[in-house]
C-alpha positions as CSV (number, residue, x, y, z in Angstrom):
1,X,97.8,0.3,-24.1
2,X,98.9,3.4,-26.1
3,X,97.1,6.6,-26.3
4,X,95.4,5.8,-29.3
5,X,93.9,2.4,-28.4
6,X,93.0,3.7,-24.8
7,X,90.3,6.3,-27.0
8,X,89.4,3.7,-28.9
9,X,88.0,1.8,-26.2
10,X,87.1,4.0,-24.2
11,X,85.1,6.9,-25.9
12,X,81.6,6.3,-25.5
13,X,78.5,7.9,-26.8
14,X,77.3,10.5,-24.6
15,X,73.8,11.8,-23.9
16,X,74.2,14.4,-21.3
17,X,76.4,18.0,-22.0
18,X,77.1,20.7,-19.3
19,X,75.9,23.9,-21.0
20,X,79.8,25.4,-20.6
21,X,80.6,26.3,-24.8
22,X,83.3,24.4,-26.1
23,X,86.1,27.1,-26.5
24,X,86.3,27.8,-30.1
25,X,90.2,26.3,-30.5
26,X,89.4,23.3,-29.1
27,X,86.8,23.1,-31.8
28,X,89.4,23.6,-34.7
29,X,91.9,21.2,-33.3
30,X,88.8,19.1,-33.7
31,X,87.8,19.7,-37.4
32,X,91.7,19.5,-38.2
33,X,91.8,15.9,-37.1
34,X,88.3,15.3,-38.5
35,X,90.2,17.2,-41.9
36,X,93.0,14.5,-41.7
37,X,91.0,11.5,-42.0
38,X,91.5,9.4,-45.1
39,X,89.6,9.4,-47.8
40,X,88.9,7.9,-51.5
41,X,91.3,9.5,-53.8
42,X,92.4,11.6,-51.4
43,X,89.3,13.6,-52.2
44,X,88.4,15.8,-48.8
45,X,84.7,15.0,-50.0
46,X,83.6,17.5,-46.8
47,X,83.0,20.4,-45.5
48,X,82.5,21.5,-41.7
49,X,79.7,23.7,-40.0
50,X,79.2,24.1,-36.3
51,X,76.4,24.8,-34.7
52,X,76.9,26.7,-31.1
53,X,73.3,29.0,-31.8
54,X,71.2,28.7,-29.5
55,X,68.1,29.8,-31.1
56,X,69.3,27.9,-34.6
57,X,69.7,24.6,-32.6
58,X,66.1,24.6,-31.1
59,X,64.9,25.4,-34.5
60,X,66.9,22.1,-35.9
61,X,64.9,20.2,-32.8
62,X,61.4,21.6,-33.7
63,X,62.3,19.9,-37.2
64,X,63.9,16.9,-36.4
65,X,61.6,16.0,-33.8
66,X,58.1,15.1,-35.8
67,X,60.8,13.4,-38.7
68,X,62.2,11.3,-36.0
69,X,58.8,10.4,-34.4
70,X,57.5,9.2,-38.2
71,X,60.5,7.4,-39.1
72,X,60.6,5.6,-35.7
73,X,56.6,4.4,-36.4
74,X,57.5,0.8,-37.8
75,X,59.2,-0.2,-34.5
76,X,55.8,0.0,-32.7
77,X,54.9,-3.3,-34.2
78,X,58.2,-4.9,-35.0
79,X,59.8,-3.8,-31.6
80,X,57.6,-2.5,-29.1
81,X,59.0,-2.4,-26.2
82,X,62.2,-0.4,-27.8
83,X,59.5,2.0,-29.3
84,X,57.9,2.7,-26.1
85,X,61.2,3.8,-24.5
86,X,62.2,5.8,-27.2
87,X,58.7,7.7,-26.9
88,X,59.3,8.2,-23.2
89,X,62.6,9.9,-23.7
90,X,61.1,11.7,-26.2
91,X,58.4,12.7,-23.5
92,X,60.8,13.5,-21.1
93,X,63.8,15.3,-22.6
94,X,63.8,18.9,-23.6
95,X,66.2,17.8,-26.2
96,X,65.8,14.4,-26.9
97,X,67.8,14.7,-30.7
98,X,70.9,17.0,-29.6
99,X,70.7,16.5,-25.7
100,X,71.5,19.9,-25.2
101,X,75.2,20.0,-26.3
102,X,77.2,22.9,-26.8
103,X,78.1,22.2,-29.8
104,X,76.9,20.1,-33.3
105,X,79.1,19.4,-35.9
106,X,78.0,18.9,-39.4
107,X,80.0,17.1,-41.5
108,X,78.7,17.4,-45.2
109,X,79.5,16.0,-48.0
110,X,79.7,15.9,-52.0
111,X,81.3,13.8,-54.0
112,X,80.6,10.1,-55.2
113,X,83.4,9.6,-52.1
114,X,81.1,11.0,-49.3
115,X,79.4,8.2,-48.4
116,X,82.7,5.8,-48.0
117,X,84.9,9.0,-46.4
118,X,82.8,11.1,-44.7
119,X,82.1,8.9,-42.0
120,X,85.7,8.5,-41.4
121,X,85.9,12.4,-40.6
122,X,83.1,11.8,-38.0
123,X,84.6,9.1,-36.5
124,X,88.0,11.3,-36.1
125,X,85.8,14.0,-34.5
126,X,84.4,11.7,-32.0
127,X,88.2,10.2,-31.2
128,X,89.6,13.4,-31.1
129,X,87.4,15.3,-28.9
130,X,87.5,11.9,-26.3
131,X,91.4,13.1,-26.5
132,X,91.0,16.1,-25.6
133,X,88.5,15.3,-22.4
134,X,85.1,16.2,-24.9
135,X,81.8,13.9,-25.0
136,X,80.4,13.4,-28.2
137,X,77.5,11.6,-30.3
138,X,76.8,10.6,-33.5
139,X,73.3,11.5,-33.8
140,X,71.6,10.7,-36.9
141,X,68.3,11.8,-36.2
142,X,70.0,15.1,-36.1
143,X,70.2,15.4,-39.8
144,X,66.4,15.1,-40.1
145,X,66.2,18.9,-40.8
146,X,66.4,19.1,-44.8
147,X,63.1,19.7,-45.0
148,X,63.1,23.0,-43.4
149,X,64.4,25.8,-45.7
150,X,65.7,28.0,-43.5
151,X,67.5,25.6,-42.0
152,X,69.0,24.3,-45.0
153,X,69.9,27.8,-46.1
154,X,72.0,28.4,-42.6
155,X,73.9,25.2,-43.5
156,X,74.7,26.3,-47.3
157,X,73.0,22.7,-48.3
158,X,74.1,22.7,-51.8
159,X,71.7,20.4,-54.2
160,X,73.8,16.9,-54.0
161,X,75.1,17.1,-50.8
162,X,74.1,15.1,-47.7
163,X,74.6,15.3,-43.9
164,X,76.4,12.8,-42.1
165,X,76.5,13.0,-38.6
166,X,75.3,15.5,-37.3
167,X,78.4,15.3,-34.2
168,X,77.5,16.2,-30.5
169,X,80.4,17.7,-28.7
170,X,80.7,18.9,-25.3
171,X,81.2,18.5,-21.6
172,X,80.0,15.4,-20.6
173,X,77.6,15.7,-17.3
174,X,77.5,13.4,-15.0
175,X,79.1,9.4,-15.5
176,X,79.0,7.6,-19.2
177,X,77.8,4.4,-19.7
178,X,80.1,1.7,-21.4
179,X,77.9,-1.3,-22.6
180,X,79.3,-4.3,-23.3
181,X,80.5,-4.6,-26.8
182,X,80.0,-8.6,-28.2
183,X,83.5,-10.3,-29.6
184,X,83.9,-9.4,-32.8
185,X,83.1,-12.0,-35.7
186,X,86.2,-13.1,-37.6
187,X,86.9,-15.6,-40.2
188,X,91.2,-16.6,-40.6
189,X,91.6,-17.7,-44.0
């Protein structure tokens, strides 16, 4: 299997970060492949910010937090069981929305392309950082912040544009789990 395909299958979302900081080239080798990704009339509908502040990321989980908690509430009846386990790890974690990692990328976008490319740049951060022996997450609770001015203010959020991602990167700790994925669904015509 070539390189490519081999992070395909492999990467893995991961949960768990060694506190060691992501050196900061790594990082741009990141956002340049994230930077490379296509997108809808070659727009580059994003722009980047990373998160490596300690006192700024906290701040993002005392947001995110009660957001995630409210928008989780219709899985107590529909889902229980998955609700209660969500609430435990939320009992349990210090950092149950960005699991501690070293760094958080943002990817945020602008344009009437955003929601069709953006997502391509995040899923060219997750590859790439895999490559380069990174962990990484899509976390999407992690964008439930924009409520909180001062946060929005540290991320430049601009009236019309929207937060996809945020992306977990670090040094995974300990083993990552690799669930089974079902066959894909195809129709030949």
């Amino acid at each position: 299997m070539n390189e490519t395909l081999n992070s395909i299958h492999k990467r893995r979302s991961v949960r768990a970060y060694e506190s060691k900081k992501v050196p900061r080239d790594i990082i741009e080798t990141i956002i340049d492949a994230a930077n490379n990704a296509p997108s809808g009339m070659n727009s580059q509908p994003w722009r980047f910010v990373v998160i490596e502040d300690d006192a700024l990321h906290r701040q993002m989980l005392e947001a995110a937090v009660p957001n995630a908690k409210t928008m989780l509430e219709p899985l107590k009846e529909s889902n229980p069981e998955r609700y209660q386990m969500i609430m435990k790890r939320y009992e349990e974690l210090d950092d149950p929305i960005y699991y501690g990692a070293p760094a958080i990328i943002f990817v945020i976008g602008t344009d009437k392309y955003a929601d069709m490319s953006c997502p391509l740049a995040c899923q060219n951060i997750m590859l790439s950082a895999y490559s380069l022996g990174l962990g990484s997450c899509w976390v999407a609770f992690g964008s439930l912040i924009t409520d909180n001015e001062e946060i929005t203010k540290s991320l430049e959020l601009k009236e019309g544009e929207k937060i996809f991602g945020p992306i977990l990167v670090g040094y995974p700790k300990g083993d990552t789990v690799s669930p089974d994925k079902k066959p894909p669904i195809v129709k030949w015509i």
